[in-house]
C-alpha positions in Angstrom: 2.3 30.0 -36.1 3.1 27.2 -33.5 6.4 25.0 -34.5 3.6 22.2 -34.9 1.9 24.0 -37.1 5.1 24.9 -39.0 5.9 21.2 -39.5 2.5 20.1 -40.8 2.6 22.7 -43.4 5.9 21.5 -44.7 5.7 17.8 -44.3 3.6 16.1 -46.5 0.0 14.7 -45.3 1.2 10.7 -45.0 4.8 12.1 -43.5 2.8 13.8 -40.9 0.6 10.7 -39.9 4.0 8.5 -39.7 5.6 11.4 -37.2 2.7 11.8 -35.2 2.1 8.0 -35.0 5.3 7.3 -33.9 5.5 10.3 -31.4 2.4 9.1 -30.0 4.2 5.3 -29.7 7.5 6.9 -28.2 4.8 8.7 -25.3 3.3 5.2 -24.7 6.0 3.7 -24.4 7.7 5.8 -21.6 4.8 5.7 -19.8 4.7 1.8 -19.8 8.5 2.4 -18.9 7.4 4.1 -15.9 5.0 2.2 -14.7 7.5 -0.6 -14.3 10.4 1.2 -12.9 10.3 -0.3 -9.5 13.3 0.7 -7.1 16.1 -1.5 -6.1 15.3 -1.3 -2.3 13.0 0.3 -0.1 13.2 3.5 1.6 13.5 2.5 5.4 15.0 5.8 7.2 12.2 7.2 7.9 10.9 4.6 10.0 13.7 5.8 12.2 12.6 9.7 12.3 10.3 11.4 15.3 8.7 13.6 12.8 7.0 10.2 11.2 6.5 9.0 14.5 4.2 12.0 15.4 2.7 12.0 11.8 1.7 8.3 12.3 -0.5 9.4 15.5 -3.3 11.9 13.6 -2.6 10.1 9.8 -5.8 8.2 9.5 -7.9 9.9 11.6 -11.5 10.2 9.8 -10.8 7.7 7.3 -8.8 4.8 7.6 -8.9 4.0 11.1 -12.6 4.5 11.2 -12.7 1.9 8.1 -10.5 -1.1 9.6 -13.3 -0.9 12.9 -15.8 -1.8 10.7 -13.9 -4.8 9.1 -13.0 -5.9 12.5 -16.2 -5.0 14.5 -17.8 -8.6 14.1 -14.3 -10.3 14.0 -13.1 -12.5 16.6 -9.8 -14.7 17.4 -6.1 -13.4 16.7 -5.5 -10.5 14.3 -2.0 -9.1 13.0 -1.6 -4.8 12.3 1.2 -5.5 9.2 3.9 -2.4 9.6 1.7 -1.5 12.8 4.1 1.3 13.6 3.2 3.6 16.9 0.3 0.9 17.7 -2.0 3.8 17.5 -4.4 1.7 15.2 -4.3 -1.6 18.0 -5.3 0.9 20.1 -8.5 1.8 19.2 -9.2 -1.6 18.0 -9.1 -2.8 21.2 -12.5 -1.3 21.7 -13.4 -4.8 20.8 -13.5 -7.3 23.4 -13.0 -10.6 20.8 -10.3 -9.8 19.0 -6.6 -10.7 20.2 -4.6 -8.1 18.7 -1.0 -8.1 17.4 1.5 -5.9 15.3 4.7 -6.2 13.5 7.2 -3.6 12.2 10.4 -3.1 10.8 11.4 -0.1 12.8 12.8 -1.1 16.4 12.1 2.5 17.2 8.3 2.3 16.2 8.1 -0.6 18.0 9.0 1.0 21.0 6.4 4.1 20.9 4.0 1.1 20.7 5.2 -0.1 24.0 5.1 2.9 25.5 1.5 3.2 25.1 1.0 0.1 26.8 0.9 -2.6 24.4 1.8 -5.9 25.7 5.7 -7.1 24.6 4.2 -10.5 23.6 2.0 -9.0 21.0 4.6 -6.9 19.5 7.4 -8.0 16.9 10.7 -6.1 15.2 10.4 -7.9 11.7 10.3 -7.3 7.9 6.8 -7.9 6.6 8.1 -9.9 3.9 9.3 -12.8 6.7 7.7 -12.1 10.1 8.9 -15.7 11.6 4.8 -16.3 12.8 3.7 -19.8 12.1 1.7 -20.5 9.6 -1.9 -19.8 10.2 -1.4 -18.5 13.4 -3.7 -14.8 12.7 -7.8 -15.4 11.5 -7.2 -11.7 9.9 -4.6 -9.5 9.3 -4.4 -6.1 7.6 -2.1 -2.8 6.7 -2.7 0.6 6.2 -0.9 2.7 3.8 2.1 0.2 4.3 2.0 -2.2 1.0 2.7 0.9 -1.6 6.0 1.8 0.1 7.8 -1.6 -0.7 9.4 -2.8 -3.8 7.5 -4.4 -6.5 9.0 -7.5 -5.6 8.7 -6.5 -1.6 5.0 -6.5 -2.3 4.6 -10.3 -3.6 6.8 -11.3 -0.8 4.9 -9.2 1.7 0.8 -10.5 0.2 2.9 -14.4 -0.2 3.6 -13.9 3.8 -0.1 -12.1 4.5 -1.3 -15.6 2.7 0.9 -17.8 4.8 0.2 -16.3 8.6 -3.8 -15.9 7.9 -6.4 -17.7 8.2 -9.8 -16.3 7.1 -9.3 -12.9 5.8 -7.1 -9.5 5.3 -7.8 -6.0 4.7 -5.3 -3.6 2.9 -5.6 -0.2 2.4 -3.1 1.4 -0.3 -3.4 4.9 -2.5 -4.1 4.6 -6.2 -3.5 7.0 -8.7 -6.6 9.2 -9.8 -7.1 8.9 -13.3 -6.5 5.3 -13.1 -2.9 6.0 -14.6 0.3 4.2 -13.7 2.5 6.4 -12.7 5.2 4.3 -11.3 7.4 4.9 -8.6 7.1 8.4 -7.3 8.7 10.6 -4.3 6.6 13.3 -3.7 7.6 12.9 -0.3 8.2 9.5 1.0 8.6 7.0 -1.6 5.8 4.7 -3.0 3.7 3.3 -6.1 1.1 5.4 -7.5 -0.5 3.4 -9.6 -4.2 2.3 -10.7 -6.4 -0.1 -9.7 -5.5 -2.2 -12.7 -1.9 -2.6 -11.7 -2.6 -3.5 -7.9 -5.7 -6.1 -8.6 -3.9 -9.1 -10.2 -0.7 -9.1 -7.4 -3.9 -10.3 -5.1 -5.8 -12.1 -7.0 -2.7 -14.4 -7.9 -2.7 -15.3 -4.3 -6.0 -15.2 -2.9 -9.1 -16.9 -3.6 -11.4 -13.6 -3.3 -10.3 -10.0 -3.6 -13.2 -7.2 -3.5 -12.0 -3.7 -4.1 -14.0 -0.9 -1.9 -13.6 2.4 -2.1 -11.8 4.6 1.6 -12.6 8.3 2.7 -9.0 8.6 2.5 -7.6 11.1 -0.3 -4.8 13.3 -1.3 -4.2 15.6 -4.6 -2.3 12.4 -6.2 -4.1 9.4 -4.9 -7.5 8.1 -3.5 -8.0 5.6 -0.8 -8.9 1.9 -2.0 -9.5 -1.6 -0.2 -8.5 -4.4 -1.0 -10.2 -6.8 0.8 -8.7 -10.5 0.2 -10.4 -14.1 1.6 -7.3 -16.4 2.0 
């Protein structure tokens, strides 16, 4: 006999609906826990490390990068990569003729594999997402790609309250959420980020923007599925 099976026989039929009840409140409750613990600063060494410089080169290919060219293929006017790293996503979106293409990152070092691929200097920037020094309005889109989940829980209002500020017409993010729809909170599988559901994501947009659709990506792992959020500012 199983040692739950062992304490149902002994304990009487209500004691046994009061234990199980307020097992099943104690699980709930650390799982809420969880999906709240947020971390007390980001994880920013690995924006310094070749071995995420190279990963950044192949990471979307298939999915993601496919995906943002047909946001942007009847775009036009100035357009920001958030966290662009390498530059390989400005790259191929400058395919298109109309768009005026920027990016911005907190890693010098990233910044600098962008330039050598030939990215102008003038459309490049060393800054923290959460304060990239643009005017106000000065981008008619903007987006990020698998950038948003890494931040802090507050890092992410600050980042979408800058996104808000420097766009004009529309941005695009792509972020993982947990399959299963489960908040699972903070996790480092292997770098650091929220894996979390839909549900926890949606209103952090749709306190700031006047839109938000949420459209499914290609992109997939064995913790996470790709998801859109597509905000008009």
């Amino acid at each position: 006999m199983t040692s739950r099976g062992l304490a149902q026989d002994v304990c009487p039929p209500i004691a046994w609906r009061l234990l199980t009840r307020m097992v099943r409140l104690v699980r709930q409750a650390r799982r809420r826990r969880r999906a709240t613990d947020s971390p007390g600063a980001q994880d920013l060494a690995v924006y310094w490390n070749p071995a995420m410089a190279a990963a950044l080169e192949t990471w979307g290919e298939g999915n993601t990068w496919n995906e943002i060219q047909y946001f942007l293929c009847l775009c036009s006017g100035r357009v920001l990569d958030i966290a662009c790293g390498t530059g390989k996503v400005i790259g191929i979106n400058a395919r298109f003729p109309s768009l005026e293409l920027y990016g911005c990152d907190i890693s010098d070092f990233l910044i600098g594999k962008a330039l050598e691929r030939g990215i102008e200097p003038a459309r490049l920037r060393v800054c923290d997402a959460t304060d990239t020094g643009y005017e106000s309005k000065f981008f008619d889109y903007s987006y990020s790609i698998g950038s948003l989940e890494h931040f802090t829980e507050e890092g992410i209002g600050k980042f979408l309250e800058e996104c808000r500020r420097t766009t004009r017409v529309a941005s695009f993010h792509n972020i993982p959420v947990s399959r299963g729809a489960r908040d699972h909170g903070w996790i480092t599988p292997n770098q650091s980020y929220f894996n979390n559901s839909v549900g926890w994501w949606l209103p952090k947009f749709q306190r700031l923007f006047r839109r938000v659709e949420v459209l499914d990506s290609s992109w997939n792992d064995e913790l996470s599925v790709g998801k859109w959020f597509v905000c008009m500012h």
